[in-house]
NULOMAR-697771 format. One record per residue (C-alpha): residue number from 1; residue in one letter; x, y, z. Coordinates in nm, 4 decimals. Example, Ala and Ser with C-alpha at 12.3 -4.5 7.8 and 13.67 -1.06 7.14 Angstrom:
BEGIN
- 1:A:1.2300:-0.4500:0.7800
- 2:S:1.3670:-0.1060:0.7140
This chain:
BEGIN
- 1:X:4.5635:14.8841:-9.8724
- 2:X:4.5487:14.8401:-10.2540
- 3:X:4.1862:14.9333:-10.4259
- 4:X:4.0518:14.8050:-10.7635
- 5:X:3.9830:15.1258:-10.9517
- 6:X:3.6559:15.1740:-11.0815
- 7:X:3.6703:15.2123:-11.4335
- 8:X:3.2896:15.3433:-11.5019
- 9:X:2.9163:15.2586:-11.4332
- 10:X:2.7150:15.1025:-11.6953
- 11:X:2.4875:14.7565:-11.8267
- 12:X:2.5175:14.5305:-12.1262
- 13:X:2.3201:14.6781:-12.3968
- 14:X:2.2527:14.3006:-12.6132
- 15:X:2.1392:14.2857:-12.9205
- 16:X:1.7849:14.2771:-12.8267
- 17:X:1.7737:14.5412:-12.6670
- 18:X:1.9412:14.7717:-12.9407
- 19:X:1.6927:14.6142:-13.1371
- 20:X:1.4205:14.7611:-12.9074
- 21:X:1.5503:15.0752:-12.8591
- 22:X:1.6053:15.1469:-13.2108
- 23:X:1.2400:15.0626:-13.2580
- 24:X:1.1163:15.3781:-13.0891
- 25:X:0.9998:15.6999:-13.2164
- 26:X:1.3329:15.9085:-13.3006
- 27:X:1.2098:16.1224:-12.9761
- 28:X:1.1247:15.8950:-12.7134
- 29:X:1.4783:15.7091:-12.8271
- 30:X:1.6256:16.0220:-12.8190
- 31:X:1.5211:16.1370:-12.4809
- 32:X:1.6198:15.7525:-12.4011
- 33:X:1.9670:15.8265:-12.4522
- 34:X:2.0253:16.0989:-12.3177
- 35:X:1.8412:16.0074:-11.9992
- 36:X:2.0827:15.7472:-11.9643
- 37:X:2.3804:15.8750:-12.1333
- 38:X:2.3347:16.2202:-12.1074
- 39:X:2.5151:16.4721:-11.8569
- 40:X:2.2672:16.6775:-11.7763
- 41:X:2.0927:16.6704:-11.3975
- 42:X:1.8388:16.4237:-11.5481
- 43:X:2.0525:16.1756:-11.7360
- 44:X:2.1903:15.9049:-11.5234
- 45:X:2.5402:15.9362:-11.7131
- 46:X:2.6160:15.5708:-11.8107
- 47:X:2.9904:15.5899:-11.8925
- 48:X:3.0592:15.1693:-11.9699
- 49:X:2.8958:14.9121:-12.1754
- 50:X:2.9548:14.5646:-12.2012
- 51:X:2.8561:14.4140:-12.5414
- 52:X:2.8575:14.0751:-12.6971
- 53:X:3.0472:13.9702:-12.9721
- 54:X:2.8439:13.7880:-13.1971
- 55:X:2.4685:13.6946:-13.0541
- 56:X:2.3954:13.6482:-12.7402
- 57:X:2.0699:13.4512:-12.6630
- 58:X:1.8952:13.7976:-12.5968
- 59:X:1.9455:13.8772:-13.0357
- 60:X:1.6278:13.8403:-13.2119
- 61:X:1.8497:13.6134:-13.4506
- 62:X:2.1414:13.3763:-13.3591
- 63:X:2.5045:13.4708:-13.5986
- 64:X:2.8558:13.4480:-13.5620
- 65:X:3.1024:13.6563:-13.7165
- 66:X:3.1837:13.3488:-13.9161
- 67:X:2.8907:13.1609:-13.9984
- 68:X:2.9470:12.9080:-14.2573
- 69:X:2.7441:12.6041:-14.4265
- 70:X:2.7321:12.2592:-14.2106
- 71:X:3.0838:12.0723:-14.2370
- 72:X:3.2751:12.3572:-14.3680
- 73:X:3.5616:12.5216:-14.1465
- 74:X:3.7686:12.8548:-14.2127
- 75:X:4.0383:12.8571:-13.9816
- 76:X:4.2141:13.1033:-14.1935
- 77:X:3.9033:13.3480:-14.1252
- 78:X:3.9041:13.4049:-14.4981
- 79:X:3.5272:13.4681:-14.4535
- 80:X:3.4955:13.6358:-14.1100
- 81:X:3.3087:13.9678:-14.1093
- 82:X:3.1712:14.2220:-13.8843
- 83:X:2.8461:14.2414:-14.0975
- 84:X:2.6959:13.9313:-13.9439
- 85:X:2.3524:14.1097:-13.7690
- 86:X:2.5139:14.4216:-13.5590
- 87:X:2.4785:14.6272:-13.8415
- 88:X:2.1256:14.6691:-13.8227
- 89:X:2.0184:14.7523:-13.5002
- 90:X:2.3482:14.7170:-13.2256
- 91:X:2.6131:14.9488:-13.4372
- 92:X:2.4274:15.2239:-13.5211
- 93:X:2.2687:15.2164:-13.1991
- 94:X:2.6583:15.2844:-13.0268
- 95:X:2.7461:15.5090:-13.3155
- 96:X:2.4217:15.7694:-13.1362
- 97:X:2.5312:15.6857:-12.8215
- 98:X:2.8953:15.7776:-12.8958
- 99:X:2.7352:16.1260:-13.0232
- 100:X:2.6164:16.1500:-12.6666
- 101:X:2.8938:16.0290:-12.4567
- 102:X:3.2104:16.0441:-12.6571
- 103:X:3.4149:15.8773:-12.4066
- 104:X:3.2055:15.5804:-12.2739
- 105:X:3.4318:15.2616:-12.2730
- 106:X:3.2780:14.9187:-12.4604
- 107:X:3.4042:14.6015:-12.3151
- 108:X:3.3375:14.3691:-12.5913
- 109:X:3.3021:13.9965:-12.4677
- 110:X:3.2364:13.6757:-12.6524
- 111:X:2.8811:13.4448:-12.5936
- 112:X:2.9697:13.1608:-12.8490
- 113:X:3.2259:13.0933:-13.0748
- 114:X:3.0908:12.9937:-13.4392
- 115:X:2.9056:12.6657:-13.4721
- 116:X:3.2303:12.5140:-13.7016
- 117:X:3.4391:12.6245:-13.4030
- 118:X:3.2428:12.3517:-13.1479
């Protein structure tokens, strides 16, 4: 008998939600994290997070990491870049988390490609 190995427990932490989160009080986001995070007796110890790359319809606003003007195209990716909307909210949102749980694994998956792309 062959088992799937379990890889970690976790949610998808969207856009949106970052975007809440990093709205709170730096203690009640800090006692956030760690609750879920954390590895303490109280913190459920989240160790896997799936994000999206690019928006998802949960963002408060809708990007690509290529977002260009109607009718152009840039199959080269010549103007492709990671600074599209995570930056604000998402990123530095991981970057605490990461100072919680060093080791928690991000599965990164695409919603939509960029509108040029459809």
């Amino acid at each position: 008998v062959s088992r799937q190995p379990i890889v970690g427990f976790g949610f998808t932490l969207t856009g949106g939600s970052a975007f809440v989160i990093s709205a709170l009080p730096d203690s009640e986001r800090a006692a956030l994290l760690q609750e879920l995070f954390g590895s303490g007796k109280d913190s459920i110890g989240v160790t896997y997070l799936r994000i999206s790359i690019g928006a998802s319809d949960l963002d408060p606003k809708v990007f690509s990491y290529d977002d260009l003007e109607r009718d152009q195209t840039d199959f080269n990716l010549n103007k492709f870049s990671l600074l599209s909307g995570d930056e604000h909210a998402l990123i530095p949102l991981l970057q605490e988390i990461k100072q919680i749980a060093p080791s928690l694994s991000l599965l990164g998956t695409p919603w939509s490609p960029p509108a040029w792309m459809k």
